[in-house]
mmCIF file as Biopython writes it, N, C-alpha, C and O atoms, coordinates in Angstrom:
data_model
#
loop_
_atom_site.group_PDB
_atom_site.id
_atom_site.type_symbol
_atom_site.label_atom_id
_atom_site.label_alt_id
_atom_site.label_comp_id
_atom_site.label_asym_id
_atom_site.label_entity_id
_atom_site.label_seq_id
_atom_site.pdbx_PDB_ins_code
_atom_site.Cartn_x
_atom_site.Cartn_y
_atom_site.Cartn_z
_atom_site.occupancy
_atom_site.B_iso_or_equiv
_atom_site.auth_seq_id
_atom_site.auth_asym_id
_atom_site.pdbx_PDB_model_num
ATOM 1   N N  . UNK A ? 1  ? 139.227 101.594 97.307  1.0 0.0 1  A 1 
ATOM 2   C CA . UNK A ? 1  ? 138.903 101.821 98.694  1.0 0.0 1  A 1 
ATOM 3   C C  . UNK A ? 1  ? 139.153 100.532 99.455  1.0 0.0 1  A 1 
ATOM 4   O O  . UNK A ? 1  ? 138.566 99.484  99.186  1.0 0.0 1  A 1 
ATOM 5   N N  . UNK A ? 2  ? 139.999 100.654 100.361 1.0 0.0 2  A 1 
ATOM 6   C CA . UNK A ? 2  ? 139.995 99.163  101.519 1.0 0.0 2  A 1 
ATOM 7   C C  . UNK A ? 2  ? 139.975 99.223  102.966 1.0 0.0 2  A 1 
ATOM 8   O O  . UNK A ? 2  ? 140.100 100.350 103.446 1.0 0.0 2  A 1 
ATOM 9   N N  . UNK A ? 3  ? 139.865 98.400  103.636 1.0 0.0 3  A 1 
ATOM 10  C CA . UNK A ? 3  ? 139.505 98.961  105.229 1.0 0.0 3  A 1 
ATOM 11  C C  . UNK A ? 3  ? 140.498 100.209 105.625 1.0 0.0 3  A 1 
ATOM 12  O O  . UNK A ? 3  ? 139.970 101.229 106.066 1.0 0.0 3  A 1 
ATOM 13  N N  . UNK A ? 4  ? 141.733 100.157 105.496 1.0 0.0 4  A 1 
ATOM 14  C CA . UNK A ? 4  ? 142.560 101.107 105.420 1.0 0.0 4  A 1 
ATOM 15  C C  . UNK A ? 4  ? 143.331 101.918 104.745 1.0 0.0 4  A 1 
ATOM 16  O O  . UNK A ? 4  ? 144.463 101.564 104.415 1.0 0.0 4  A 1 
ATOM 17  N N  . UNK A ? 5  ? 142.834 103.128 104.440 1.0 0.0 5  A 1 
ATOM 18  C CA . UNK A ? 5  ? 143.573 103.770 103.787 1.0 0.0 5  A 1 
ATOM 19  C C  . UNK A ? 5  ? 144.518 104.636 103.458 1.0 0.0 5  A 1 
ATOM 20  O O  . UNK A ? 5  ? 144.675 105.461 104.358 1.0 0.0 5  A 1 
ATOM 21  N N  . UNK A ? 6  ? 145.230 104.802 102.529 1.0 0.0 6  A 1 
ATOM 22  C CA . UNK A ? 6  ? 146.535 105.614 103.595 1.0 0.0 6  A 1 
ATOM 23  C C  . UNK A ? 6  ? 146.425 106.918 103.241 1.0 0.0 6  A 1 
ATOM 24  O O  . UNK A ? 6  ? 145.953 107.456 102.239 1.0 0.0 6  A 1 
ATOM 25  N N  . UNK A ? 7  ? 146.934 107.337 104.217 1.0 0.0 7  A 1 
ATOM 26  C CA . UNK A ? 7  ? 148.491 107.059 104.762 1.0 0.0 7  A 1 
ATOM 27  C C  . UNK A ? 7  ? 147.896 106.275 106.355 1.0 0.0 7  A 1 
ATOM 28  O O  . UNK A ? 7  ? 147.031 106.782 107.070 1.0 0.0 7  A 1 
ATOM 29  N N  . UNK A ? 8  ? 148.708 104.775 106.680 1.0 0.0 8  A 1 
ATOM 30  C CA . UNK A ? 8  ? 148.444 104.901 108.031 1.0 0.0 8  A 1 
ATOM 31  C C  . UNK A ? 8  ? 149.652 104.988 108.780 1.0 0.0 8  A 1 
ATOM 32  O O  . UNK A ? 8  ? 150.772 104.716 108.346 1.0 0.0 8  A 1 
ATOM 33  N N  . UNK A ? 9  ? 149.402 105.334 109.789 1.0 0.0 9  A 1 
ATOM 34  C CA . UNK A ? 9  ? 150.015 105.669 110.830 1.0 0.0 9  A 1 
ATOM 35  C C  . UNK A ? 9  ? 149.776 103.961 111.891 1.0 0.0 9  A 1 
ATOM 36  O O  . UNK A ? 9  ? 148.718 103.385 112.145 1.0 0.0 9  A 1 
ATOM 37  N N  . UNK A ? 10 ? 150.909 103.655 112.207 1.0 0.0 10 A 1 
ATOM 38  C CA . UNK A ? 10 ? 150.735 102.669 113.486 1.0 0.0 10 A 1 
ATOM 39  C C  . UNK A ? 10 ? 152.477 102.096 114.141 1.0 0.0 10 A 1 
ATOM 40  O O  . UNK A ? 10 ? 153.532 102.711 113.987 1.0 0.0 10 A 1 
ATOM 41  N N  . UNK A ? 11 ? 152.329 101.109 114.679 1.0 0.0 11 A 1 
ATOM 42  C CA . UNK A ? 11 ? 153.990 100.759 115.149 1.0 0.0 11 A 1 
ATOM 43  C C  . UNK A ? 11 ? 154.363 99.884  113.863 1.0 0.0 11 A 1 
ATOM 44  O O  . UNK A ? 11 ? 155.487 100.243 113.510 1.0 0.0 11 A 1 
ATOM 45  N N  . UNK A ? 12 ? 154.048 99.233  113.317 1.0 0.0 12 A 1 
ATOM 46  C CA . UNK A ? 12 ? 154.525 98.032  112.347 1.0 0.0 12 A 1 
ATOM 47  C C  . UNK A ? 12 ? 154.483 99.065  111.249 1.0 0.0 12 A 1 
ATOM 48  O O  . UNK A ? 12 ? 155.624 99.029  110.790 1.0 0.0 12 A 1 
ATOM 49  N N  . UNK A ? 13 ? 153.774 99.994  110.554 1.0 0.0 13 A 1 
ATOM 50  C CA . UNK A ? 13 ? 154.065 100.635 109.307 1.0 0.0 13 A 1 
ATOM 51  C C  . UNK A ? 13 ? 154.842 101.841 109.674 1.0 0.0 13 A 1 
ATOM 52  O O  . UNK A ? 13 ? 155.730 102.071 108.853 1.0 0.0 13 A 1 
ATOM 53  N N  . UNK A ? 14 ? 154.799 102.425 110.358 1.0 0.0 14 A 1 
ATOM 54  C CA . UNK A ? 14 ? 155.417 103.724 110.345 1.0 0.0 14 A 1 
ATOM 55  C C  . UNK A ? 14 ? 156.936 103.917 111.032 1.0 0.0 14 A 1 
ATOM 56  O O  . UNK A ? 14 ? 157.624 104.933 110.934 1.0 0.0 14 A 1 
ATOM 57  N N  . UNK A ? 15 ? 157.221 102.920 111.614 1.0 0.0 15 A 1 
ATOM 58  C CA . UNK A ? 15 ? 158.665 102.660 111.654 1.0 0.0 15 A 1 
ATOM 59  C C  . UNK A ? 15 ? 159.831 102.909 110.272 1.0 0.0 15 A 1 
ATOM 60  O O  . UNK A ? 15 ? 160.972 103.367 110.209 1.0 0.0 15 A 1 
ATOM 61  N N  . UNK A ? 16 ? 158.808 102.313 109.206 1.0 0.0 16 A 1 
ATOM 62  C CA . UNK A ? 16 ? 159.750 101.698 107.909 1.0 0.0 16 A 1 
ATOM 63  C C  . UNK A ? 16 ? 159.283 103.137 106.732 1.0 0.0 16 A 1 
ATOM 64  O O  . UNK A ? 16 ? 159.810 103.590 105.716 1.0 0.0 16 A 1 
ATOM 65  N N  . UNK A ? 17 ? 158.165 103.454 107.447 1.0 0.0 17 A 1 
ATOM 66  C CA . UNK A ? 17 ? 157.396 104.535 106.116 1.0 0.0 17 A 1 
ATOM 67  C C  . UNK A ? 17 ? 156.835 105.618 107.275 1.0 0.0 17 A 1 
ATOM 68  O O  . UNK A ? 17 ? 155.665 105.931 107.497 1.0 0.0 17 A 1 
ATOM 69  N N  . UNK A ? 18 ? 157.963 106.047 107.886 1.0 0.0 18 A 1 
ATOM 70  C CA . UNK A ? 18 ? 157.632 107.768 108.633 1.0 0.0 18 A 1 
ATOM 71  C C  . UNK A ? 18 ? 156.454 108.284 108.130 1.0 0.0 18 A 1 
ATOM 72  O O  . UNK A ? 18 ? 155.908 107.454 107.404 1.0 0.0 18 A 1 
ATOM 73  N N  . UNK A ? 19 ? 155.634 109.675 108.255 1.0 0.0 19 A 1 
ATOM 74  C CA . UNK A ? 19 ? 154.817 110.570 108.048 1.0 0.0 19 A 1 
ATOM 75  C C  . UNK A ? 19 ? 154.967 111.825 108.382 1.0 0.0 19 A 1 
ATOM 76  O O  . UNK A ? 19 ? 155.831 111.539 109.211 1.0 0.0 19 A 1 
ATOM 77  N N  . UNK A ? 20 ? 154.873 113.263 108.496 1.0 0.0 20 A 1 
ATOM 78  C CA . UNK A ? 20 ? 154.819 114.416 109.042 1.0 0.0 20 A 1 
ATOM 79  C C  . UNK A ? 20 ? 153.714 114.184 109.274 1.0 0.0 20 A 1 
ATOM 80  O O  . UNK A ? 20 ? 153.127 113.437 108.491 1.0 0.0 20 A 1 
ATOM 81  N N  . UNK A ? 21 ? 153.060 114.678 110.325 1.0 0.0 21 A 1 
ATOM 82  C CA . UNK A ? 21 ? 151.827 115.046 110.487 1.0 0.0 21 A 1 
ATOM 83  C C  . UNK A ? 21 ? 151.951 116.394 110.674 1.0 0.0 21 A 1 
ATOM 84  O O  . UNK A ? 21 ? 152.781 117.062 111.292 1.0 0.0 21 A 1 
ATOM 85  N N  . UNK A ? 22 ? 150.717 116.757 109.859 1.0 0.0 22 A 1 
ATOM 86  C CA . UNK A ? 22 ? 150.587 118.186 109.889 1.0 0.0 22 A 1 
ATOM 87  C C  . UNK A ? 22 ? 149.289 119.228 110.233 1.0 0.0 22 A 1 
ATOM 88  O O  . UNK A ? 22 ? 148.256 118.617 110.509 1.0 0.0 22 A 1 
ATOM 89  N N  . UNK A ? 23 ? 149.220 120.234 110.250 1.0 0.0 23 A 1 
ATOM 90  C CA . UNK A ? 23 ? 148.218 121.070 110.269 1.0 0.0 23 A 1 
ATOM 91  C C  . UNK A ? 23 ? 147.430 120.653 109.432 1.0 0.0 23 A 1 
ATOM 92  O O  . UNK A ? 23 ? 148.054 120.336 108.420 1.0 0.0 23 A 1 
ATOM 93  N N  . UNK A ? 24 ? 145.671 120.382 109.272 1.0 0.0 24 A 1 
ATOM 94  C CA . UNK A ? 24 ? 144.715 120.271 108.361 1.0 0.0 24 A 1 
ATOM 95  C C  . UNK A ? 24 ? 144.540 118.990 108.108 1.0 0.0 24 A 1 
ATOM 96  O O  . UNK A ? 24 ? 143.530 118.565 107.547 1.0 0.0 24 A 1 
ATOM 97  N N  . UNK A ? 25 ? 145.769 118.060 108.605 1.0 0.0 25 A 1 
ATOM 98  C CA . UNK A ? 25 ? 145.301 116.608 108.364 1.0 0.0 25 A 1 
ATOM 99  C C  . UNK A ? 25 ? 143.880 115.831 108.979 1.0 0.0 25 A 1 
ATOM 100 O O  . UNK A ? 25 ? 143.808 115.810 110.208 1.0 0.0 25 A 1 
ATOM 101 N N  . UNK A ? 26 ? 143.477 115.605 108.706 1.0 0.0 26 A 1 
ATOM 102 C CA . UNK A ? 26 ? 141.989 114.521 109.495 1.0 0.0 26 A 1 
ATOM 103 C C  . UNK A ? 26 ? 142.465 112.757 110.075 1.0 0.0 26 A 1 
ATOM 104 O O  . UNK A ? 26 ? 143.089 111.984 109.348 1.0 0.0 26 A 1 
ATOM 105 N N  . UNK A ? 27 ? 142.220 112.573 110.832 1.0 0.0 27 A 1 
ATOM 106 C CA . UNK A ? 27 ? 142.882 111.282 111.007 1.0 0.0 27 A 1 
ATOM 107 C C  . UNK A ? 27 ? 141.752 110.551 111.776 1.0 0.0 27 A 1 
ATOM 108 O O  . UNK A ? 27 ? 141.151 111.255 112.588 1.0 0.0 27 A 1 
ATOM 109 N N  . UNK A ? 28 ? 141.278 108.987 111.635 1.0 0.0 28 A 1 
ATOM 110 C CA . UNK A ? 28 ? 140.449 108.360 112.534 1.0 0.0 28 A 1 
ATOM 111 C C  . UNK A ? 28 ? 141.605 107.762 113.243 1.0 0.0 28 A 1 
ATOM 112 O O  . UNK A ? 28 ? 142.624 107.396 112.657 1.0 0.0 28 A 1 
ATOM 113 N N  . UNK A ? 29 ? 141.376 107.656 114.786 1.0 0.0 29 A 1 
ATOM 114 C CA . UNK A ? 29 ? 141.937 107.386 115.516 1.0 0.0 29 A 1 
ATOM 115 C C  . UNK A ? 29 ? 140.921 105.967 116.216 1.0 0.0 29 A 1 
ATOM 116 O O  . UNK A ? 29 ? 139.853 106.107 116.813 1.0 0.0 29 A 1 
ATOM 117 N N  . UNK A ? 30 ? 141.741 104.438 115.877 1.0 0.0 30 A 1 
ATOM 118 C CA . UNK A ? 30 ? 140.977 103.662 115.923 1.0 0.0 30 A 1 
ATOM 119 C C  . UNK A ? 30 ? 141.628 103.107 117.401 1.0 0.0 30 A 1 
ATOM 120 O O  . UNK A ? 30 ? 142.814 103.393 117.569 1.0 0.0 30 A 1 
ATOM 121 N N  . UNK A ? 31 ? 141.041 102.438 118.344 1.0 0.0 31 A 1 
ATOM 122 C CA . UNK A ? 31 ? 141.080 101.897 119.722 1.0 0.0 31 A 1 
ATOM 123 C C  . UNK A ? 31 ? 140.893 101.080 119.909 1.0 0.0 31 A 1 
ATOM 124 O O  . UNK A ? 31 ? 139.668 101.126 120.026 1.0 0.0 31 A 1 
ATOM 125 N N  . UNK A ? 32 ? 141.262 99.821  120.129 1.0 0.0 32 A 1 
ATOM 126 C CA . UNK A ? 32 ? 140.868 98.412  120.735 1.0 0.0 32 A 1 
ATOM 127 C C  . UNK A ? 32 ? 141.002 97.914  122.344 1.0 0.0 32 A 1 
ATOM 128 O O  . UNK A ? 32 ? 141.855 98.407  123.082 1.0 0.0 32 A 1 
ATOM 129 N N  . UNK A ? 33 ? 140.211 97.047  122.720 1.0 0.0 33 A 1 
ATOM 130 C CA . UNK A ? 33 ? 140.072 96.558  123.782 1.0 0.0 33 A 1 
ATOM 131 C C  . UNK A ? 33 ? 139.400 95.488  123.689 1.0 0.0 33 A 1 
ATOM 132 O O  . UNK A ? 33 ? 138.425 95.439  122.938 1.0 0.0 33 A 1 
ATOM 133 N N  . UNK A ? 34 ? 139.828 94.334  124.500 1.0 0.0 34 A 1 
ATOM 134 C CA . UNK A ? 34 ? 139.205 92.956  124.582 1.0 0.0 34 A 1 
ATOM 135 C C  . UNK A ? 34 ? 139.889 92.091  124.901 1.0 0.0 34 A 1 
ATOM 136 O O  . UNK A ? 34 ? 141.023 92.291  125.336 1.0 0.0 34 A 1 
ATOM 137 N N  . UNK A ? 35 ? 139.260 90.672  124.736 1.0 0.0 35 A 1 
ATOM 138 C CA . UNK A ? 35 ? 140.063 89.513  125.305 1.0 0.0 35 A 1 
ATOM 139 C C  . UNK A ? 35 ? 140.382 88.745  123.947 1.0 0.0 35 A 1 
ATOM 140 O O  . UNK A ? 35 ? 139.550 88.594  123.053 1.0 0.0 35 A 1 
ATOM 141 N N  . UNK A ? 36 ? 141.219 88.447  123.921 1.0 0.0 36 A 1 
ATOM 142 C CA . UNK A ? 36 ? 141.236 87.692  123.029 1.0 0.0 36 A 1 
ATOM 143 C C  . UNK A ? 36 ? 141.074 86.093  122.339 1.0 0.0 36 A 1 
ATOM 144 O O  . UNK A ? 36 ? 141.613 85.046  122.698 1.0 0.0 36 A 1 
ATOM 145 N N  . UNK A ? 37 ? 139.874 86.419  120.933 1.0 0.0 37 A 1 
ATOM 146 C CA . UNK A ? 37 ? 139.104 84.759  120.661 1.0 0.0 37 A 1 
ATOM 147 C C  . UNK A ? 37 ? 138.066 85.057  121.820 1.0 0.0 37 A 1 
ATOM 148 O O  . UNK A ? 37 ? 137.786 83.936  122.243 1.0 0.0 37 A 1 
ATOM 149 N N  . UNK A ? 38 ? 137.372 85.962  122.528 1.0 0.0 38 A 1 
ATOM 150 C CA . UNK A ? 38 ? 136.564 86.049  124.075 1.0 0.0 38 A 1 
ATOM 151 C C  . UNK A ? 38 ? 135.207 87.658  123.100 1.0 0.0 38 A 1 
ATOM 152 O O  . UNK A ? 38 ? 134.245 87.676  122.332 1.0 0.0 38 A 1 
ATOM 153 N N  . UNK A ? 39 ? 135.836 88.382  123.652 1.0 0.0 39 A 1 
ATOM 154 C CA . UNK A ? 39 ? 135.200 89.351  123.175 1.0 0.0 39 A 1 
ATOM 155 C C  . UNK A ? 39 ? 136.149 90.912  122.800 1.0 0.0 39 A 1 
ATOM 156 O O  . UNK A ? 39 ? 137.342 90.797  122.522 1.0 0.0 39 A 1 
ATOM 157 N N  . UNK A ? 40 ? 135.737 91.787  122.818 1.0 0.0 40 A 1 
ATOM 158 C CA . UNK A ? 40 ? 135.972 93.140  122.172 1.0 0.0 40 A 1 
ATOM 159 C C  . UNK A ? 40 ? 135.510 94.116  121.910 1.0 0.0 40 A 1 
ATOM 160 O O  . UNK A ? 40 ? 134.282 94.177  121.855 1.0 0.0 40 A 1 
ATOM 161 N N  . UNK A ? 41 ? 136.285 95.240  121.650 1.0 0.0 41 A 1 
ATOM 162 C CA . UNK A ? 41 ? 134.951 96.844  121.456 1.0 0.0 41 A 1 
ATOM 163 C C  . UNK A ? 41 ? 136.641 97.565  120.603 1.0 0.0 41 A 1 
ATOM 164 O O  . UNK A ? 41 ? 137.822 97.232  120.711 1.0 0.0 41 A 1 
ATOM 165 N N  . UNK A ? 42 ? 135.862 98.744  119.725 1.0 0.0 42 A 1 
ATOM 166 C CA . UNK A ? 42 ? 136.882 98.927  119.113 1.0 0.0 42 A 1 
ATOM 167 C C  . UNK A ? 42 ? 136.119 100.206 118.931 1.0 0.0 42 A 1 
ATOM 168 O O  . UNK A ? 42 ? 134.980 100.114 118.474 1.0 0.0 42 A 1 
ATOM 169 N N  . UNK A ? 43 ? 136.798 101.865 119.351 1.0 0.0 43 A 1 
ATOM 170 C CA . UNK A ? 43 ? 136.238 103.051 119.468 1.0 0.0 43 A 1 
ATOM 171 C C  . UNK A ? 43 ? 137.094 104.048 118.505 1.0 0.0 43 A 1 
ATOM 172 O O  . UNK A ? 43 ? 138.260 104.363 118.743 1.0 0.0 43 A 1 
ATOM 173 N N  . UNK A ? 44 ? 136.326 104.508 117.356 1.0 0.0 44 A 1 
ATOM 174 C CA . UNK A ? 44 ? 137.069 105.491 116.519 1.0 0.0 44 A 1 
ATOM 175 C C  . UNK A ? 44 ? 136.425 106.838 116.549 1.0 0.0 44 A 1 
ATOM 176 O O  . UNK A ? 44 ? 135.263 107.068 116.215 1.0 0.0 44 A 1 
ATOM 177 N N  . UNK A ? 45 ? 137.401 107.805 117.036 1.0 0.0 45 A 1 
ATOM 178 C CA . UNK A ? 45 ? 137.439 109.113 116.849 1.0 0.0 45 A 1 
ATOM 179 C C  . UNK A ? 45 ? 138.072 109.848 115.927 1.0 0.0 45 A 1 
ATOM 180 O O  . UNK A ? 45 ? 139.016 109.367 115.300 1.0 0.0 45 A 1 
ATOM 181 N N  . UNK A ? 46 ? 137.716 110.876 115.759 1.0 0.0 46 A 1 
ATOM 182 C CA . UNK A ? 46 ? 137.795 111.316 114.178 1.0 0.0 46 A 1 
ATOM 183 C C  . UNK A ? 46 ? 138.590 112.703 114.690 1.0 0.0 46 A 1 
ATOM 184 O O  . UNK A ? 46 ? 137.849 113.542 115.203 1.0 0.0 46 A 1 
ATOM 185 N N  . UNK A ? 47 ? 139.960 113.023 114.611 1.0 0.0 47 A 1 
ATOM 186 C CA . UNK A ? 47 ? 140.593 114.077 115.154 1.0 0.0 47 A 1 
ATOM 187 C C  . UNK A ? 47 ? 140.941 115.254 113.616 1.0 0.0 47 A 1 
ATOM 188 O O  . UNK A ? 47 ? 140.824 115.082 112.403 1.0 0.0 47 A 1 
ATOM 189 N N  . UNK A ? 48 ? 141.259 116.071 114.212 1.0 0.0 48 A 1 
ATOM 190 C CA . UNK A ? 48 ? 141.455 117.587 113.067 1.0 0.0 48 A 1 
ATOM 191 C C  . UNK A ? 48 ? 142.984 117.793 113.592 1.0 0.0 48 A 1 
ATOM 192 O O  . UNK A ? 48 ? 143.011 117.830 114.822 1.0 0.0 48 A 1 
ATOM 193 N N  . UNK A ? 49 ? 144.139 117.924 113.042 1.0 0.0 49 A 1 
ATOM 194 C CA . UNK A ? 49 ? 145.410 118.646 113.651 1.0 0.0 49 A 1 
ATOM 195 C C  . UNK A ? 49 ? 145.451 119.808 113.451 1.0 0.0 49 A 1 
ATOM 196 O O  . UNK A ? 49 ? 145.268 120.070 112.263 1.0 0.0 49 A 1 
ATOM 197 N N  . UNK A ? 50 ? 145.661 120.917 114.274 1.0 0.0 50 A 1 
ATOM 198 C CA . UNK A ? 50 ? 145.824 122.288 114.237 1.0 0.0 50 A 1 
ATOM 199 C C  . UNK A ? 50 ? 147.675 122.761 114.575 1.0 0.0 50 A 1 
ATOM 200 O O  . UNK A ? 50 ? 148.556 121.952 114.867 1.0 0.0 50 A 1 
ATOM 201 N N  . UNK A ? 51 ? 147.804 123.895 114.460 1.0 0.0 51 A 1 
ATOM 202 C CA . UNK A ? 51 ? 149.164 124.027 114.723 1.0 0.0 51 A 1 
ATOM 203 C C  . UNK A ? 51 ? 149.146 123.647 116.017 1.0 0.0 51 A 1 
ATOM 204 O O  . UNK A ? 51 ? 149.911 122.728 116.310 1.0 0.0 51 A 1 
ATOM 205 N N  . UNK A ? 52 ? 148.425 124.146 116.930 1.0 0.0 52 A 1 
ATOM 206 C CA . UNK A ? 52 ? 149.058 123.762 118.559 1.0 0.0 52 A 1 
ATOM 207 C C  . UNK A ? 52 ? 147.730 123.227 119.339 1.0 0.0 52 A 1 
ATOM 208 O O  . UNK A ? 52 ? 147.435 123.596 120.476 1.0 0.0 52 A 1 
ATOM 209 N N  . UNK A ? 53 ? 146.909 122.229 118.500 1.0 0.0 53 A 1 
ATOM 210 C CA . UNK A ? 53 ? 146.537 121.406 119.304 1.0 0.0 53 A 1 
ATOM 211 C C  . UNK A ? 53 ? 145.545 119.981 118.402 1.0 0.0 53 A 1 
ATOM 212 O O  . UNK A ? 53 ? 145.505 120.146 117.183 1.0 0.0 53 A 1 
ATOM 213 N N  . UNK A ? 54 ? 144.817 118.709 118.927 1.0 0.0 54 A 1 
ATOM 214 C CA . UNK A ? 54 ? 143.622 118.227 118.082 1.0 0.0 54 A 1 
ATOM 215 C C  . UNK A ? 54 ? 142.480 118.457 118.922 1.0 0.0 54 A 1 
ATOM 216 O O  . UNK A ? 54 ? 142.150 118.541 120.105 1.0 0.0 54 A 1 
ATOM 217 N N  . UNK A ? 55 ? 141.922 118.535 117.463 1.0 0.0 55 A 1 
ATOM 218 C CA . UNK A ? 55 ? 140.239 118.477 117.742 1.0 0.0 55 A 1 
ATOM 219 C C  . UNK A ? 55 ? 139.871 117.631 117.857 1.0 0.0 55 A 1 
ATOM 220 O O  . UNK A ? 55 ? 140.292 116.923 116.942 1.0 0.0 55 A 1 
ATOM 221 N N  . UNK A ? 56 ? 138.962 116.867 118.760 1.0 0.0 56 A 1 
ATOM 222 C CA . UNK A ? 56 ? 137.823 115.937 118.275 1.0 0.0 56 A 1 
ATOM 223 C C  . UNK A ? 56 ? 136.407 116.405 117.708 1.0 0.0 56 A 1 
ATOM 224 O O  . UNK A ? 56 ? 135.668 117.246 118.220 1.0 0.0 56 A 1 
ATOM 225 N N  . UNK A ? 57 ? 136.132 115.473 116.213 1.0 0.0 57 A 1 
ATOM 226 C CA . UNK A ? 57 ? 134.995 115.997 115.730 1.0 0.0 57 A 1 
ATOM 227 C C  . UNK A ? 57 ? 134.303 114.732 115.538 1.0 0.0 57 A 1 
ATOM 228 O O  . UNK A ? 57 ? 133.759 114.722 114.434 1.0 0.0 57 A 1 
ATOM 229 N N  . UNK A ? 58 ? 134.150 113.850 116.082 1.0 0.0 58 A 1 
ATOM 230 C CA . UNK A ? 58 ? 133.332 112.435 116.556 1.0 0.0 58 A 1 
ATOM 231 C C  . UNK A ? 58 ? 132.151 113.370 117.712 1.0 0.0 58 A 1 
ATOM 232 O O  . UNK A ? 58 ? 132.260 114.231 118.585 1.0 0.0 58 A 1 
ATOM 233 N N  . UNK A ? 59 ? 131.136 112.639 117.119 1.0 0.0 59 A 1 
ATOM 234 C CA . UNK A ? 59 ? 129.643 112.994 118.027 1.0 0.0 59 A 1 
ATOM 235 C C  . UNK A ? 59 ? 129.473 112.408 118.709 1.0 0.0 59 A 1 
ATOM 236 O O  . UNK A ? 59 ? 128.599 112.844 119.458 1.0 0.0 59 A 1 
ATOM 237 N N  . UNK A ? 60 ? 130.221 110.554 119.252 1.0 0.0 60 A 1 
ATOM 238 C CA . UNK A ? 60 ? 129.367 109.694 119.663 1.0 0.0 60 A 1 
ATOM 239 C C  . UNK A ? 60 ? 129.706 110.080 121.198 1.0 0.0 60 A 1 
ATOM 240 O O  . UNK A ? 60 ? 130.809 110.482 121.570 1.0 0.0 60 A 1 
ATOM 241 N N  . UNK A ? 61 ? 128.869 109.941 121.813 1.0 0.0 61 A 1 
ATOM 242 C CA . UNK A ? 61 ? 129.190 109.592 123.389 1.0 0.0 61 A 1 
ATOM 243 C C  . UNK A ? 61 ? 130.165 109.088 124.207 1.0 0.0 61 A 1 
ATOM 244 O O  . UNK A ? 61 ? 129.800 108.988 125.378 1.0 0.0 61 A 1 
ATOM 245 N N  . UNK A ? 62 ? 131.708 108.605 123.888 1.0 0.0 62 A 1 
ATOM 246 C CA . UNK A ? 62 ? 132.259 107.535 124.471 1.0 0.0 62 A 1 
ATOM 247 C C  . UNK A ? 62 ? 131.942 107.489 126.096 1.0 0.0 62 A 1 
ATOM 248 O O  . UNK A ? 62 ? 131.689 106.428 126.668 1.0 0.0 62 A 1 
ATOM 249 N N  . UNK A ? 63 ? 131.979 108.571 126.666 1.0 0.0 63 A 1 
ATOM 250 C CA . UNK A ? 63 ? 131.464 108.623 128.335 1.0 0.0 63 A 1 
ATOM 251 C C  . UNK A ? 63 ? 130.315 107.613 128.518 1.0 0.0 63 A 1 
ATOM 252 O O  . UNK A ? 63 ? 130.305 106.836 129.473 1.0 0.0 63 A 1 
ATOM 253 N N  . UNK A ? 64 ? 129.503 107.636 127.735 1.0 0.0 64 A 1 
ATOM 254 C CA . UNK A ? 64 ? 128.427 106.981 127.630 1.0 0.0 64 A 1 
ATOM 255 C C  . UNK A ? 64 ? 128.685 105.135 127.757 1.0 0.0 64 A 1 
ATOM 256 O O  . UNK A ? 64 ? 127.976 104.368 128.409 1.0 0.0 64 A 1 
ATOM 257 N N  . UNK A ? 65 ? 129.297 104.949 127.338 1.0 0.0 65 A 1 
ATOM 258 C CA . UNK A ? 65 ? 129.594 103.154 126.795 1.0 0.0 65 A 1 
ATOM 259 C C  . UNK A ? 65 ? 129.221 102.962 127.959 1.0 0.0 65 A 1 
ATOM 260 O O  . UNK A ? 65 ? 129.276 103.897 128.758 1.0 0.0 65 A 1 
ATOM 261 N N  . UNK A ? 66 ? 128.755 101.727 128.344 1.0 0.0 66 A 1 
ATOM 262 C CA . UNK A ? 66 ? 128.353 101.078 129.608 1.0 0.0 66 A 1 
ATOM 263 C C  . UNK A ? 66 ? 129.671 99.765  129.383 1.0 0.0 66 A 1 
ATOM 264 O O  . UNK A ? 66 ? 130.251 99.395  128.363 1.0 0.0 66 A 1 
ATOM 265 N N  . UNK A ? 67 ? 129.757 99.439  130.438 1.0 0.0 67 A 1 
ATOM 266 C CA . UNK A ? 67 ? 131.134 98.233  130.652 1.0 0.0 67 A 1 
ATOM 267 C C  . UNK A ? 67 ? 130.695 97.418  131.028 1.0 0.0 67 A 1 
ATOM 268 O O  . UNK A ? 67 ? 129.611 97.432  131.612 1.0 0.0 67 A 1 
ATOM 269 N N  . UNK A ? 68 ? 131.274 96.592  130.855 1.0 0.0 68 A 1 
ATOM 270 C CA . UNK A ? 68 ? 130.413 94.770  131.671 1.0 0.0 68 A 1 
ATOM 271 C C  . UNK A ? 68 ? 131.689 94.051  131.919 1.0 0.0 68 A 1 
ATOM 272 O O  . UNK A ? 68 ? 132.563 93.741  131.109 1.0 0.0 68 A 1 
ATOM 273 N N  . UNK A ? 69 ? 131.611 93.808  133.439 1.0 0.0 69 A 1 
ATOM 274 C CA . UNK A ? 69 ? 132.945 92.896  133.868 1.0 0.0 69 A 1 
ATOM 275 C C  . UNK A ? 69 ? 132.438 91.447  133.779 1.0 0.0 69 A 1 
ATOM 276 O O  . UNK A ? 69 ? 133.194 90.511  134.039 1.0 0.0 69 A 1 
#
């Protein structure tokens, strides 16, 4: 088990090592934002692929996050 496991999907791996994505796959869909060496927030949703559409099956609130400029 390691922080990532595959298959991943991103710009630097999947250029060289394609994927199908398909029906029934589960995928965390990880998000970053921040400054960098400053601060950061990093939001993962947990999607389902269907033939003609995704699910989200993440509970957390993201509407919710409060922001601080």
């Amino acid at each position: 088990l390691a922080q990532y496991d595959q298959p991943v999907i991103s710009r630097i791996w999947s250029l060289d090592h394609p994927l199908e994505i398909r029906p029934g796959m589960v995928f965390a869909l990880e998000t970053q934002h921040g400054k960098k060496y400053e601060f950061g927030v990093r939001i993962e949703e947990m999607l389902i692929v269907h033939p003609d559409r995704t699910e989200i099956i993440s509970n957390f609130p993201v509407e919710q996050i409060t922001y601080v400029d």
